[in-house]
KEPAKOL-19965 format. One record per atom (N, C-alpha, C): residue in three letters; residue number from 1; x, y, z; atom name. Coordinates in pm, 1 decimal, always signed. Example, Ala and Ser with C-alpha at 12.3 -4.5 7.8 and 13.67 -1.06 7.14 Angstrom:
PT res   n       xx       yy       zz atom
PT ala   1  +1319.0   -569.0   +780.0    N
PT ala   1  +1230.0   -450.0   +780.0   CA
PT ala   1  +1320.0   -330.0   +780.0    C
PT ser   2  +1285.0   -225.0   +708.0    N
PT ser   2  +1367.0   -106.0   +714.0   CA
PT ser   2  +1290.0     +3.0   +787.0    C
//
This chain:
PT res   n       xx       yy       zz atom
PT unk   1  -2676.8    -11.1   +641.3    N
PT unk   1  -2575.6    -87.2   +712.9   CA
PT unk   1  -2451.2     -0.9   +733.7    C
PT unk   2  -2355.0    -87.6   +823.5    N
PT unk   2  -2291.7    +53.8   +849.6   CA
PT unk   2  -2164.8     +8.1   +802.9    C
PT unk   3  -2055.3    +93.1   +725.6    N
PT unk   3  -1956.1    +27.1   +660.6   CA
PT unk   3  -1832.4    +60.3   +740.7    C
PT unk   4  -1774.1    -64.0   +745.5    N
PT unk   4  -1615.4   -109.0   +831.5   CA
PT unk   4  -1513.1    -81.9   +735.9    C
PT unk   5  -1511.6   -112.2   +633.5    N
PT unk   5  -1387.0    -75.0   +555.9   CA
PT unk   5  -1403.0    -54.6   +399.0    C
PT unk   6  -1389.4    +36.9   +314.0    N
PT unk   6  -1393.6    +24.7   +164.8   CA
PT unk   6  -1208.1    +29.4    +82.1    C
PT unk   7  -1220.6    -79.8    -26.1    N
PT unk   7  -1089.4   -134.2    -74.7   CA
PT unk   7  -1145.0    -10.3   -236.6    C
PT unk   8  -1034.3    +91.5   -250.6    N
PT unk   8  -1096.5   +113.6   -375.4   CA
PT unk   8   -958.8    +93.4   -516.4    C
PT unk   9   -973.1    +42.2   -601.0    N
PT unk   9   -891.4    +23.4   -694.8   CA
PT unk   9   -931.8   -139.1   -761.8    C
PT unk  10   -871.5   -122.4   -882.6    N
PT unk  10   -879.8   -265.7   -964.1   CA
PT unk  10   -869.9   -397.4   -908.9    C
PT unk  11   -746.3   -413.9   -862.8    N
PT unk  11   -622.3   -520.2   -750.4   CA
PT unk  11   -654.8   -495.3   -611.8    C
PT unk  12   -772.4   -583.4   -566.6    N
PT unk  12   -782.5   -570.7   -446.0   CA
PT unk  12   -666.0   -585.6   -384.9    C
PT unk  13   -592.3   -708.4   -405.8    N
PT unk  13   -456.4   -733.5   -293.1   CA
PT unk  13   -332.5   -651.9   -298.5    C
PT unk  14   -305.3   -612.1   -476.3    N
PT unk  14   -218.9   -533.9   -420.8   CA
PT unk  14   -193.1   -368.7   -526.6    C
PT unk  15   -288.3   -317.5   -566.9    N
PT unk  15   -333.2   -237.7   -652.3   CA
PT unk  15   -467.3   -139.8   -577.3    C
PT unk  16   -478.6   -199.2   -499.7    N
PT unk  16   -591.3    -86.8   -398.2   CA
PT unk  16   -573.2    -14.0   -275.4    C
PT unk  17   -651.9    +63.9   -257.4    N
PT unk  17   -606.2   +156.8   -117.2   CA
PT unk  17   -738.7    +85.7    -28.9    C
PT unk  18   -679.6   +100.3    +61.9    N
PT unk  18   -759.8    +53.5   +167.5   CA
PT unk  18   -788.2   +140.1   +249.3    C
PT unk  19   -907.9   +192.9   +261.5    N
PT unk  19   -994.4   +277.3   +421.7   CA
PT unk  19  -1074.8   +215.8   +530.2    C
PT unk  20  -1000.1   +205.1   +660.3    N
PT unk  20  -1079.1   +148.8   +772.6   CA
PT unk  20  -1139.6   +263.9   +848.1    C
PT unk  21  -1218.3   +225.6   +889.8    N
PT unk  21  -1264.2   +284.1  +1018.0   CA
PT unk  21  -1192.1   +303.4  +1159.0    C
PT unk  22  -1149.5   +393.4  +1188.7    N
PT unk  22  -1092.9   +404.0  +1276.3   CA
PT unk  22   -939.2   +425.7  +1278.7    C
PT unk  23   -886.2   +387.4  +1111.2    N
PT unk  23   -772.3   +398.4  +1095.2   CA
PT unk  23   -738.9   +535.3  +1095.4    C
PT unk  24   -578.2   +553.8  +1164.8    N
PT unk  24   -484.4   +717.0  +1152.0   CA
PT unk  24   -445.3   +725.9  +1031.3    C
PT unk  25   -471.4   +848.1  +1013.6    N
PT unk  25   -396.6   +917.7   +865.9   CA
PT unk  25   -358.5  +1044.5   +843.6    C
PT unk  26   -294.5  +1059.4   +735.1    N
PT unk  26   -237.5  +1211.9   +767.3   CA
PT unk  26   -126.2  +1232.1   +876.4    C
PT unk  27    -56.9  +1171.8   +880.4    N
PT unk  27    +45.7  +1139.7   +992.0   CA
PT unk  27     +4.9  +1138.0  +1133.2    C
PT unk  28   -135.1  +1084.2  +1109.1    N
PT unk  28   -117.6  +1030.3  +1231.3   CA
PT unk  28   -255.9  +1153.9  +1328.4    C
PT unk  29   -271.3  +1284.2  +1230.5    N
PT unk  29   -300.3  +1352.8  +1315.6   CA
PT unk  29   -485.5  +1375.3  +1260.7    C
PT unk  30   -516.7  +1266.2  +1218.1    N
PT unk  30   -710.1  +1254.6  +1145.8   CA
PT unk  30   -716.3  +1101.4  +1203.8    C
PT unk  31   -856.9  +1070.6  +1211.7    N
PT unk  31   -896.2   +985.7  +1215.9   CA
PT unk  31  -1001.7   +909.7  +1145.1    C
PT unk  32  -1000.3   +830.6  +1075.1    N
PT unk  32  -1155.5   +780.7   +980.4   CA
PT unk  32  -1253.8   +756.7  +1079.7    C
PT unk  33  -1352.1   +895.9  +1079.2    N
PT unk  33  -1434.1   +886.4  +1137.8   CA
PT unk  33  -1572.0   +794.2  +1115.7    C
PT unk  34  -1598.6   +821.5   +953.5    N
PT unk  34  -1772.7   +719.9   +916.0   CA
PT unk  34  -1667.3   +740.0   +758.0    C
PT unk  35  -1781.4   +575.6   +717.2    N
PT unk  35  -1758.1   +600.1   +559.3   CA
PT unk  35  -1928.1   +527.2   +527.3    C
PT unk  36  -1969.8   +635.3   +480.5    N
PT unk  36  -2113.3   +582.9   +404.9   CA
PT unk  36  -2114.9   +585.9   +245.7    C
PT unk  37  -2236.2   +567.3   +264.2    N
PT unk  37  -2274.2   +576.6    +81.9   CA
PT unk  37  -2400.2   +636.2    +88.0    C
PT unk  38  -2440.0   +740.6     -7.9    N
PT unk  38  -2553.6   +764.2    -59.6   CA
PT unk  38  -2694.0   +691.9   -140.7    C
PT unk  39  -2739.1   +777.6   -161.5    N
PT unk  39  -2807.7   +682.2   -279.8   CA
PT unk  39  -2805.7   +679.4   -408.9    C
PT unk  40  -2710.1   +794.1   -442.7    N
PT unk  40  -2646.5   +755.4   -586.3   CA
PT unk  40  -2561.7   +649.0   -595.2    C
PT unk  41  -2530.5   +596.0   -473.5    N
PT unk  41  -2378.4   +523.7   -488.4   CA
PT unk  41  -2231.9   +583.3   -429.1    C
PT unk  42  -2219.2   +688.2   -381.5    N
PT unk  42  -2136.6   +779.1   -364.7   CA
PT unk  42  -2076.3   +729.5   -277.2    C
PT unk  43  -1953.3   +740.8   -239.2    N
PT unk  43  -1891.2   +652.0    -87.4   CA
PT unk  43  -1829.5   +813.2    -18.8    C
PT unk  44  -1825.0   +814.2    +94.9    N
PT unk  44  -1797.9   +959.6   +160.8   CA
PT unk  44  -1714.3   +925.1   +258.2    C
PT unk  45  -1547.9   +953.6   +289.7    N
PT unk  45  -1450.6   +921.7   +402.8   CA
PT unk  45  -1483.5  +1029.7   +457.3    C
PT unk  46  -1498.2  +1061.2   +594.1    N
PT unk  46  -1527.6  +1120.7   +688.9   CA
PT unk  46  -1363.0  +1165.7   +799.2    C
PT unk  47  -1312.6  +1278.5   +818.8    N
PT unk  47  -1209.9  +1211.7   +941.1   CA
PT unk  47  -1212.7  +1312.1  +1028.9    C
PT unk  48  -1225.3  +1276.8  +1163.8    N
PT unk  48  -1211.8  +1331.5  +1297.8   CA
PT unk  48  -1054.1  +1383.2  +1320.3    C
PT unk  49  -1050.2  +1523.8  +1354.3    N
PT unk  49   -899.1  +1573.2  +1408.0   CA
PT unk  49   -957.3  +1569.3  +1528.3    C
PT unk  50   -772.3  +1595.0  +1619.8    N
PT unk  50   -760.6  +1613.3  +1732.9   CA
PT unk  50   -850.0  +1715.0  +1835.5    C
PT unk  51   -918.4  +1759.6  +1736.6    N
PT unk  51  -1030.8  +1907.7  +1826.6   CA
PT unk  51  -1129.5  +1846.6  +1794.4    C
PT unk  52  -1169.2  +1718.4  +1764.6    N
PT unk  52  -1308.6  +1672.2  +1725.1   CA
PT unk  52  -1382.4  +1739.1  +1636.7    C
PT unk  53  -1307.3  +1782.8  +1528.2    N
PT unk  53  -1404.3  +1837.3  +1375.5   CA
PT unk  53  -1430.2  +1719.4  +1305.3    C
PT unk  54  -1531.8  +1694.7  +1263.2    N
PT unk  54  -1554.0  +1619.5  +1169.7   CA
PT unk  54  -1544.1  +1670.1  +1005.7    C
PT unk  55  -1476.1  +1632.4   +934.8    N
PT unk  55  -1515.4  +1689.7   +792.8   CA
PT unk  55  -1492.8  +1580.9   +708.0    C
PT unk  56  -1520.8  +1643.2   +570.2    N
PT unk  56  -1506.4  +1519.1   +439.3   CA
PT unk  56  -1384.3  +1497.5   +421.1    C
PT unk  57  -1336.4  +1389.8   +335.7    N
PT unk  57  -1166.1  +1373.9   +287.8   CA
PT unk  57  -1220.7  +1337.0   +179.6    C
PT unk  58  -1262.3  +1252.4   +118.4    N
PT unk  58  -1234.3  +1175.6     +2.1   CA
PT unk  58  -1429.3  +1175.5    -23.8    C
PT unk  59  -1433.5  +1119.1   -165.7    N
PT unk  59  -1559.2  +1064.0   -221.6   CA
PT unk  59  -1529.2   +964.4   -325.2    C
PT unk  60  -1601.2   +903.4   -379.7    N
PT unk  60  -1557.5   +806.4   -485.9   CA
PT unk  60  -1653.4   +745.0   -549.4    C
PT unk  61  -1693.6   +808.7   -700.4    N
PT unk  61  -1846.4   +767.7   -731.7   CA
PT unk  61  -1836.2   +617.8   -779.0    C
PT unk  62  -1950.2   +591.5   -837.5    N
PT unk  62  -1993.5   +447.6   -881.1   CA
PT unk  62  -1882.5   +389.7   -970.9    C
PT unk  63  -1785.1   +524.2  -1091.9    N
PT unk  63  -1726.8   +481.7  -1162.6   CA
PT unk  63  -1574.3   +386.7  -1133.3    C
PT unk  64  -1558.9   +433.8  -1025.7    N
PT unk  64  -1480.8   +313.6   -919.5   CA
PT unk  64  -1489.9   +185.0   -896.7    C
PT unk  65  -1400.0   +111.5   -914.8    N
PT unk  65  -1408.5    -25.9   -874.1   CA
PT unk  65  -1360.3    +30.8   -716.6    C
PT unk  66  -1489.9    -51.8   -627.4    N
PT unk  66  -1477.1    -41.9   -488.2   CA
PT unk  66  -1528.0   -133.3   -405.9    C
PT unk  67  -1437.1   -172.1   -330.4    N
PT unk  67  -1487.9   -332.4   -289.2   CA
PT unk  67  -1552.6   -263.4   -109.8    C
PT unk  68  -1673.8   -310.4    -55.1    N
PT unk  68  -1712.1   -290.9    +76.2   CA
PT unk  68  -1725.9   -427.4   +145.3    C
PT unk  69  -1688.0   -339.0   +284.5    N
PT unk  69  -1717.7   -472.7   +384.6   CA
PT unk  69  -1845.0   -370.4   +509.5    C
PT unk  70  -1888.5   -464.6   +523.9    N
PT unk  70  -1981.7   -376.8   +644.8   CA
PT unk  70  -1990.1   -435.9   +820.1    C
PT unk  71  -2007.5   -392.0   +886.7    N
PT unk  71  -1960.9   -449.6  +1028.2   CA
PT unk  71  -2056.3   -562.5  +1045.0    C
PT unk  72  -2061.0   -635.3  +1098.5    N
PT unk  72  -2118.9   -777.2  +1145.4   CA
PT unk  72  -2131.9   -781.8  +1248.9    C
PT unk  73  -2288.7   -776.4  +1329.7    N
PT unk  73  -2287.4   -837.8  +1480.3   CA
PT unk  73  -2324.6   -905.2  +1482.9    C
PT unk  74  -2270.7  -1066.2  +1623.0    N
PT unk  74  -2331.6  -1145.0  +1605.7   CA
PT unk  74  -2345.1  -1177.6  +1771.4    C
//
C-alpha cells in the first residue's frame, strides 16, 4: 500500500513530527518524494530537489513509535 503520511514520536498531537507526502522541506528547497517501508519494518523518507534527484533523508526502524496513514481510493 502506498503511504500518505507517517507521525513519528510518542504524542501523536503534540510530541510528534509529522511527514507528508508531498510536503516542502529544507526551506522549501526538497520535496517528500515516497515514504515506504520494508520488510523489516523500516520506514524510508525519500525527497526530490529542484534538479529532480531523488535521494534518502531519514529512516526510522521498528524501535519507533510511528503512527501510518496510507492513501485511500474510493
Amino acid at each position: 500500500m502506498e503511504i500518505r503520511k507517517i507521525s513519528v514520536g510518542p504524542d501523536y498531537k503534540s510530541g510528534a513530527m509529522h511527514y507528508i507526502q508531498g510536503q516542502s522541506v529544507l526551506g522549501s528547497s526538497h520535496t517528500i518524494h515516497l515514504i515506504t517501508q520494508d520488510e523489516e519494518g523500516t520506514i524510508k523518507v525519500y525527497l526530490e530537489n529542484e534538479d529532480g534527484e531523488i535521494l534518502l533523508w531519514k529512516s526510522f526502524n521498528h524501535v519507533m513509535p510511528i503512527s501510518i496513514e496510507y492513501n485511500i481510493y474510493f
